[in-house]
BALO-739196 format. One record per residue: y, z, x of N, C-alpha, C, CB in turn; residue in three letters. Coordinates in steps of 0.05 Angstrom, whole numbers, plus 5000, padded with zeros to 4 digits. Each point is the difference from the previous one (the first is absolute). Glycine has a CB too. Example, Ala and Ser with C-alpha at 12.3 -4.5 7.8 and 13.67 -1.06 7.14 Angstrom:
488651565264502450004982502450005018497750254962ALA 504449615031502450015016502250144985498749575024SER 
This chain:
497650005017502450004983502550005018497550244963UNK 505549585022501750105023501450234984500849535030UNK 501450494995501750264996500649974965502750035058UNK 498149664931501650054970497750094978503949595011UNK 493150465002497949964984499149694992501550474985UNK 500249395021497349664992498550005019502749634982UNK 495950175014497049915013500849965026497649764961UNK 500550255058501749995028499149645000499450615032UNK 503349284981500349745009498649925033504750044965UNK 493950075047498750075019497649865001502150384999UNK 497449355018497549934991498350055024501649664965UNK 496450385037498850075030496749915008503450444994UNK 496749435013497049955009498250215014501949575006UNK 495350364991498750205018500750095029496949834972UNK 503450395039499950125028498950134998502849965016UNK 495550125004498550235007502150165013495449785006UNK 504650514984502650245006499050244994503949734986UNK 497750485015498150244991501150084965499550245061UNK 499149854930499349964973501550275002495149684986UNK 505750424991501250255000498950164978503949825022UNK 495450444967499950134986502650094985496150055025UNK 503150044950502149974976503150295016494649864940UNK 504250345075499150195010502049935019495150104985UNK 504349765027501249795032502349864989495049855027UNK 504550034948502649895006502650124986497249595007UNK 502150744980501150134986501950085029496350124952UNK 502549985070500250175025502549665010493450435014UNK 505849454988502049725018501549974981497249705030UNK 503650344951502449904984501350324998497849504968UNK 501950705030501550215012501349995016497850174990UNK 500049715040501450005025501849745004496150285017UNK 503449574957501549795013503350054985495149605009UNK 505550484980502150144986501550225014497349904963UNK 501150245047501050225018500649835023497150434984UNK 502649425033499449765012503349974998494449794986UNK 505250014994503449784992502050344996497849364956UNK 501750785038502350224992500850035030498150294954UNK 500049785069500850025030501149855003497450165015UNK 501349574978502049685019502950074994496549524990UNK 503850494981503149974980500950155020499850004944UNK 499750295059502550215013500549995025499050304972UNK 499349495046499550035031501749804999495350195018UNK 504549604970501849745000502950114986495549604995UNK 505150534992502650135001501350135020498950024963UNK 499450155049500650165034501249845012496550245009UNK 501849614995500149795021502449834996495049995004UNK 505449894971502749874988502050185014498249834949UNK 502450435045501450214996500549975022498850264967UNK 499449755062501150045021501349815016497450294995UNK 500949494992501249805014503449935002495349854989UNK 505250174976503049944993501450195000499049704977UNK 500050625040501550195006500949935030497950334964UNK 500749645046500549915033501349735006495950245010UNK 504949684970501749735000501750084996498049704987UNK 503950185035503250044996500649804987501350215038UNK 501049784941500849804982502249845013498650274959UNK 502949855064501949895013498949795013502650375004UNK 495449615012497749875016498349764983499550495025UNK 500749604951498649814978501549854992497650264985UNK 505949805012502449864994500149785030502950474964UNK 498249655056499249915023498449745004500450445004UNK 497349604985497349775003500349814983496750305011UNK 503749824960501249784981502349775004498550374976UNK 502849725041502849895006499849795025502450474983UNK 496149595041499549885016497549744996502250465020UNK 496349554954498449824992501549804978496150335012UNK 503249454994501249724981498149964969501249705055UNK 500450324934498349964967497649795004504850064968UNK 495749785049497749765002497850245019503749395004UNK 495950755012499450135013497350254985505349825025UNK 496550294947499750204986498149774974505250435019UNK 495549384971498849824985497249925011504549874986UNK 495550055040497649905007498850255006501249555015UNK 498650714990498750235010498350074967504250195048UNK 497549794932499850044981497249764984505750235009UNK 495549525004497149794988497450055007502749655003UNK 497550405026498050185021498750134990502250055029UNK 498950174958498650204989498349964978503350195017UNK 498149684963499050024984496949725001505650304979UNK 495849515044497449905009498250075003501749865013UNK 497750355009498450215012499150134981502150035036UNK 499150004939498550264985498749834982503350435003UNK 496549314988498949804980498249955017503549804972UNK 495550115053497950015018499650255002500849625022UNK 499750594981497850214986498050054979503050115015UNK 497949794970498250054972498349755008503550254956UNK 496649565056497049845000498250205020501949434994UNK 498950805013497550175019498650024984501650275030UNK 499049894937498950044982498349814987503150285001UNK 498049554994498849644991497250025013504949665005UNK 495350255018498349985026497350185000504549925026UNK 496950344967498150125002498650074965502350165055UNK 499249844926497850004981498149824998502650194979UNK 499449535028496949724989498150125025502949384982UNK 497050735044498450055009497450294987504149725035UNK 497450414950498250184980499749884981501250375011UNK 499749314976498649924981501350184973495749865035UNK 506450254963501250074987502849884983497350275029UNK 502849744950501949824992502550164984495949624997UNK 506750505009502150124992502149735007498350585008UNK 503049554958503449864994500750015029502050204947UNK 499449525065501750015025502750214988498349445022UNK 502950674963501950194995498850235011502049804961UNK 495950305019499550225015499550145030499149884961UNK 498949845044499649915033503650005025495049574969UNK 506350355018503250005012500650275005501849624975UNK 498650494992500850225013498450245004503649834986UNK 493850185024498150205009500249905036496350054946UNK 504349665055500749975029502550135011497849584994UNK 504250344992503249885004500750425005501349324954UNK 497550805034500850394994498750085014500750114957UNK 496549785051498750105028500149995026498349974975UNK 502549915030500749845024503350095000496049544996UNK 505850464984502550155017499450355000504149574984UNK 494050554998500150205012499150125025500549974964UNK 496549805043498750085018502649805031493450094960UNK 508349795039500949945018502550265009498349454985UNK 502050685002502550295001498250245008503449844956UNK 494450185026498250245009497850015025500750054952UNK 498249675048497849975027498150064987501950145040UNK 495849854972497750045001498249774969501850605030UNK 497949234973499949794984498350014969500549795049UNK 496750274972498150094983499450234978499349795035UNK 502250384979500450224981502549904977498450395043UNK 503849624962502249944985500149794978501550165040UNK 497749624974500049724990497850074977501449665048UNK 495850484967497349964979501650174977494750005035UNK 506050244972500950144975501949844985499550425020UNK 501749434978502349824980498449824996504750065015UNK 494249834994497849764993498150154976499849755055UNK 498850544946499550134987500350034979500150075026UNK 502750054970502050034980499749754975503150245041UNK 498049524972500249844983497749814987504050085021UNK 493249925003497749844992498150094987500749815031UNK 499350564974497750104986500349984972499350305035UNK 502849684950500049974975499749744987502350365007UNK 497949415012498949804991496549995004505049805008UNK 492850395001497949925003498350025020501949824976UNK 500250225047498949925027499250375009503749415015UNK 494250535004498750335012502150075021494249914998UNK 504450415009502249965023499249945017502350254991UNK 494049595019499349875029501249714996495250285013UNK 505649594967500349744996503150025007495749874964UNK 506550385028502149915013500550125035501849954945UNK 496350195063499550065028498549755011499950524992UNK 499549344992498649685021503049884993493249854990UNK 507650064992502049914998502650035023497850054956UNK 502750285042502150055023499049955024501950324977UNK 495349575035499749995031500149724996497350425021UNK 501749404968500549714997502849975003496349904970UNK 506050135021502149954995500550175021500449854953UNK 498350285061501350095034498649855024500950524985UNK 497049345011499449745008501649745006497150204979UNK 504749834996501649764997502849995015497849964957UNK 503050385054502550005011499049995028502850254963UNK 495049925051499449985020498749655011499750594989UNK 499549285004499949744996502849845010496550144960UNK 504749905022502549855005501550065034500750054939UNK 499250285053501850065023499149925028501350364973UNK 495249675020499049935038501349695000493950295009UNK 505649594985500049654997503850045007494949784949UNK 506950305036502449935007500950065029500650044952UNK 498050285050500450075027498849865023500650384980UNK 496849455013499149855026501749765006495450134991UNK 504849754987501649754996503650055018496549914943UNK 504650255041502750055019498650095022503850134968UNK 494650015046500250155025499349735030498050584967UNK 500749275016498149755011502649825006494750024968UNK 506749855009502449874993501950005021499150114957UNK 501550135038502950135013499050155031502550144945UNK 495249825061499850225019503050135019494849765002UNK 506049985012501850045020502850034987497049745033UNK 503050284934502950155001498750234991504049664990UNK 494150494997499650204997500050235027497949724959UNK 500550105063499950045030502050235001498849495018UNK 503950334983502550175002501850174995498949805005UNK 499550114962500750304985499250185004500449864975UNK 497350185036498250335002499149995027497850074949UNK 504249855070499449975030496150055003506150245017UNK 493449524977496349995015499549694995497350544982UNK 501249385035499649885016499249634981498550555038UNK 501549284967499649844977496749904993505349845012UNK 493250235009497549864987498850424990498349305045UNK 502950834963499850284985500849974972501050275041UNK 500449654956500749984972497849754975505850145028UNK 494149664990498249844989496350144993504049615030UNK 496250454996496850264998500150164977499750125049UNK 503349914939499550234996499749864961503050415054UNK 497949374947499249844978498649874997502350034996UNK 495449995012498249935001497650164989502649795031UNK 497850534966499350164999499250064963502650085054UNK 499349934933500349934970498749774982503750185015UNK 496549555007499349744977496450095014505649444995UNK 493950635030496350055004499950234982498549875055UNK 503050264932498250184979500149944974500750355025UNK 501249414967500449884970497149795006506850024987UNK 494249815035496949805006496650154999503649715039UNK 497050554971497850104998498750084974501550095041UNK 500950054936499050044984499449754974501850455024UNK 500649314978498949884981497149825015505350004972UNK 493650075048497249815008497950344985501549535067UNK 500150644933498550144991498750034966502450155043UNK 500049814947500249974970498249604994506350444997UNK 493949435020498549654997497150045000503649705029UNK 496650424995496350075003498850074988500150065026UNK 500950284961498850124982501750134988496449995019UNK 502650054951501950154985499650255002500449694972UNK 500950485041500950215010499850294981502849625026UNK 496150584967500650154986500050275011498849704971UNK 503750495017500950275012498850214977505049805026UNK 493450424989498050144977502150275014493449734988UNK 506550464995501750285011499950204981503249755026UNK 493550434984499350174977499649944966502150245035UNK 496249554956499749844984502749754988496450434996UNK 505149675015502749755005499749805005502050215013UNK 497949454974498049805011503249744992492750224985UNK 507849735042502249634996499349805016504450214995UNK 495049604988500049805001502249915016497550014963UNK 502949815065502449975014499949654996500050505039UNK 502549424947500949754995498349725021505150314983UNK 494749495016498849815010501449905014497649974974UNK 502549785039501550025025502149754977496050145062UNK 503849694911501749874996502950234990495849564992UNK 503250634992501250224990501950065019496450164974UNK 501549985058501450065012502149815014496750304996UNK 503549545003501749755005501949964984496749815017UNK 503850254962501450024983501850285005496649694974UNK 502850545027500250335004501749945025495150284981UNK 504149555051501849885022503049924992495749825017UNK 503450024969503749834991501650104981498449605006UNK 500150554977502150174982500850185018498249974953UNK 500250235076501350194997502249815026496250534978UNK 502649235038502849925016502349994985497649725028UNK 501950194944502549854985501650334986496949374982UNK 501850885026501350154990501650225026496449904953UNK 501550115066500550065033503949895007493249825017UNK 506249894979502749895004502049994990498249845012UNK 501450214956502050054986501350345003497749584969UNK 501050635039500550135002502150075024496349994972UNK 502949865052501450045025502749824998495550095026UNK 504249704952502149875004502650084980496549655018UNK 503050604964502050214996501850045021497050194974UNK 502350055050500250065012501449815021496950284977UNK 501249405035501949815009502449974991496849815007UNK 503450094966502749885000502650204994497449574984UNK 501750785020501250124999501750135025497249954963UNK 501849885053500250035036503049975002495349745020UNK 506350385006502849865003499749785006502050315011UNK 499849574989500749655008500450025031503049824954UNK 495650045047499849995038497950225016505849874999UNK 492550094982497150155016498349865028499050134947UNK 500749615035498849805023497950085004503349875021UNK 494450184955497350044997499249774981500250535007UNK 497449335000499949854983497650064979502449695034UNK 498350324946497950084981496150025004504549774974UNK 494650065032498450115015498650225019501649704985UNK 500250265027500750145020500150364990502749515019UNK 498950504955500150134988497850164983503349745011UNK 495850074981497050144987498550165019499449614972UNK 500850365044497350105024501950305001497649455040UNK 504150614966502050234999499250164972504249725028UNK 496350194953500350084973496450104996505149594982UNK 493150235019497650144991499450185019498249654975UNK 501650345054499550165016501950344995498649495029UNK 504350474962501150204982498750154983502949775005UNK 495850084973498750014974497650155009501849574976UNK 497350355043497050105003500650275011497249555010UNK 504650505012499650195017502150264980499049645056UNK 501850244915501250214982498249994981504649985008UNK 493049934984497950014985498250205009500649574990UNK 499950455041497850135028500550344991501249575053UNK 501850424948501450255002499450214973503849725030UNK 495050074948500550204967501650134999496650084991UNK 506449845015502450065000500749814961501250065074UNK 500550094904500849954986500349685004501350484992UNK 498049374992501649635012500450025032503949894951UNK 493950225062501349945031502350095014498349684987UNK 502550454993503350175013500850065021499750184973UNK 502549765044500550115021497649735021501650664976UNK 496049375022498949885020500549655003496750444994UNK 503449464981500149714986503449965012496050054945UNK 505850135057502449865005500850045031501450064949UNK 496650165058500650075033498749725012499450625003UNK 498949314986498349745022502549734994493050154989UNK 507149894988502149714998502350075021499349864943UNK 502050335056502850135022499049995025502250384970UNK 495249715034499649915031499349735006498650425007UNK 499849394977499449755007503549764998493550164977UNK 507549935006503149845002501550205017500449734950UNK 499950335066501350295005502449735026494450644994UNK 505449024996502849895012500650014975499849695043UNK 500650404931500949944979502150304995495349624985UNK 507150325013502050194984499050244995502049664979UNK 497650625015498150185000501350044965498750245063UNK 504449744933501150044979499049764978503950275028UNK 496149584976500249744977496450025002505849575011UNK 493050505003497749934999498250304978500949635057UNK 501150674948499150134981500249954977500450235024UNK 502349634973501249974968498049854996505250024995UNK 493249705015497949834986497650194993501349555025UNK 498050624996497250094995500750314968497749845075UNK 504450144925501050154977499949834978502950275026UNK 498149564977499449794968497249935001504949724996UNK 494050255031497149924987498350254994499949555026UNK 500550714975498650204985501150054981498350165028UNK 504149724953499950024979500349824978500850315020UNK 498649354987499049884989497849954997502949955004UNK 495050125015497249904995499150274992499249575035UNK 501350664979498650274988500950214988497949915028UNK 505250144975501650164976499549894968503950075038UNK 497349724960500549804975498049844987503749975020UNK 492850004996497750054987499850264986498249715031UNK 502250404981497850334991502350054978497250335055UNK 505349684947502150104977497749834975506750025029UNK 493549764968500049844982495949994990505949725023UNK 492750434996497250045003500450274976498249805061UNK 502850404949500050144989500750094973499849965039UNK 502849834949500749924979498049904986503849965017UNK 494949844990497749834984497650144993501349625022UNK 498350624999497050184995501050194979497750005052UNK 505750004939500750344990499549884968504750305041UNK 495949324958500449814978497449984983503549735030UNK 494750194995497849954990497650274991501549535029UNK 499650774980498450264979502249984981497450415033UNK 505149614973501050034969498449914988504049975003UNK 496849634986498149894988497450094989502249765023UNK 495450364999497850084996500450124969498850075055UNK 502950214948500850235000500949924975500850195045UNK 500849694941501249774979497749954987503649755025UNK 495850124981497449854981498550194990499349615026UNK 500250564996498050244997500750094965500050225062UNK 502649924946500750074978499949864968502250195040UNK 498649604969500449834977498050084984502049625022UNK 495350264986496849954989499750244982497649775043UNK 503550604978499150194997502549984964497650255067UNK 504449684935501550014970498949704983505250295024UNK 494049544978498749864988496850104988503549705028UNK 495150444986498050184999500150134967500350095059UNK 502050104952500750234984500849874976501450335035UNK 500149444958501249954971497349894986505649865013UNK 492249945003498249854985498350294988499749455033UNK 500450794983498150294982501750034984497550315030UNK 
């Protein structure tokens, strides 16, 4: 059933998964409630601190020194990047053979993914909002825990591939950015596309399955996974290229070039389970441009944490508070429609 009480729109083919008792799934929908109540208030903290530790003079500052063409395209970016998000979700249900409204699918992506990009830790965060909104259409909670590692398949995917590609590309201006050596840098991209090559010969050969204390996934095929590659490049890039065109004028980095900076950022603030990478995600960019303005270059890395990850999660959070109302609405309704038909 969903949340309004109709029939669930959820169509699902056979998987082998773990079956749950009436018992069991009384116990996971407790916890998954108690669950989303944590996310809500941790993702307010976290809001809270972020836009307390923001100076607004500094924000005026940044705004002022960026060109509306500048702030427009950061803005298309984004919302690029976050529409190539929700095919993680895509991707990965037809891979469970599962069939949900692309609406629902949007925004169980589009609310998970900005909370889990502010709070960290992916699996936990993300599964719980993914939670939230799928269990009531139908789905178990191992089917949206296969779900959330597929769709973390699809980012780690992308990112090795962009990072080999710029590091390979660009070696010898990257070279200079991070004083080491140029076929060091090429080695060192080389390193990423032999573990994407490795695993999709792994996923061709044989179809691959992850068991974990009766926990059983099926890992995508290598056309799937080929597919899971280019959505997450096409979302990898859109992301960094926020951030690019938010650069001062007269950097003299060339985009490319750029990417290899930016995921290597991403990763080593993914590394940290620092909130969105905080602090660590903007120290690596300040030391890898560190010929770049130190001032004009904070004010960018200031607009880009609050267009891609302030101004998701505001508007994440809005949509999750929209969509229990609603629940919550309907609920009621039935319960006074109930009462007049006695």
């Amino acid at each position: 059933m969903t949340r309004d009480g109709q029939p669930d729109q959820a169509q699902t083919a056979p998987l082998p998964a773990v079956t749950l008792a009436p018992a069991s799934r009384k116990r996971w929908a407790l916890l998954g409630t108690v669950m989303s109540a944590i996310i809500v208030i941790a993702s307010c903290f976290v809001l809270w601190v972020i836009v307390r530790e923001v100076d607004l003079w500094e924000v005026q500052a940044a705004l002022t020194s960026a060109s509306r063409a500048q702030l427009a395209a950061a803005l298309a970016l984004t919302v690029v990047s976050y529409l190539l998000l929700t095919g993680y979700d895509v991707l990965a249900l037809r891979q469970l053979k599962i069939r949900i409204p692309y609406r629902t699918t949007a925004l169980a992506s589009f609310t998970s993914y900005a909370v889990s990009f502010n709070l960290g830790f992916p699996l936990v965060t993300g599964g719980t909002v993914r939670y939230w909104i799928y269990a009531p259409k139908g789905l178990s909670a191992s089917r949206i825990a296969s779900l959330t590692v597929i769709a973390g398949i699809t980012f780690w995917l992308g990112m090795g591939v962009v990072l080999s590609w710029s590091l390979i590309r660009e070696a010898e201006a990257v070279a200079r950015l991070i004083v080491f050596g140029t076929d060091f840098v090429r080695l060192m991209g080389l390193v990423p596309i032999g573990l994407v090559g490795a695993y999709f010969a792994w996923v061709a050969l044989r179809r691959p399955t992850v068991r974990i204390q009766g926990w059983r996934l099926e890992l995508p095929g290598w056309k799937l996974s080929t597919a899971q590659a280019m959505l997450g490049i096409g979302d990898v890039c859109a992301a960094a290229g926020v951030l690019y065109v938010l650069l001062p004028t007269g950097h003299g980095v060339g985009y490319e070039t750029f990417l290899a900076i930016y995921v290597a950022a991403a990763m080593l603030g993914i590394a940290s389970h620092s909130p969105g990478g905080l602090g660590v995600f903007e120290a690596t960019i300040l030391i890898a441009l560190s010929h770049v303005p130190r001032e004009p270059l904070l004010g960018a890395l200031l607009l880009f944490r609050l267009i891609y990850y302030v101004a998701p999660l505001i508007l994440a959070l809005a949509l999750l508070g929209a969509y229990e109302a609603t629940g919550r609405l309907r609920a009621m309704s039935r319960l006074f429609r109930a009462g007049e038909n006695d």
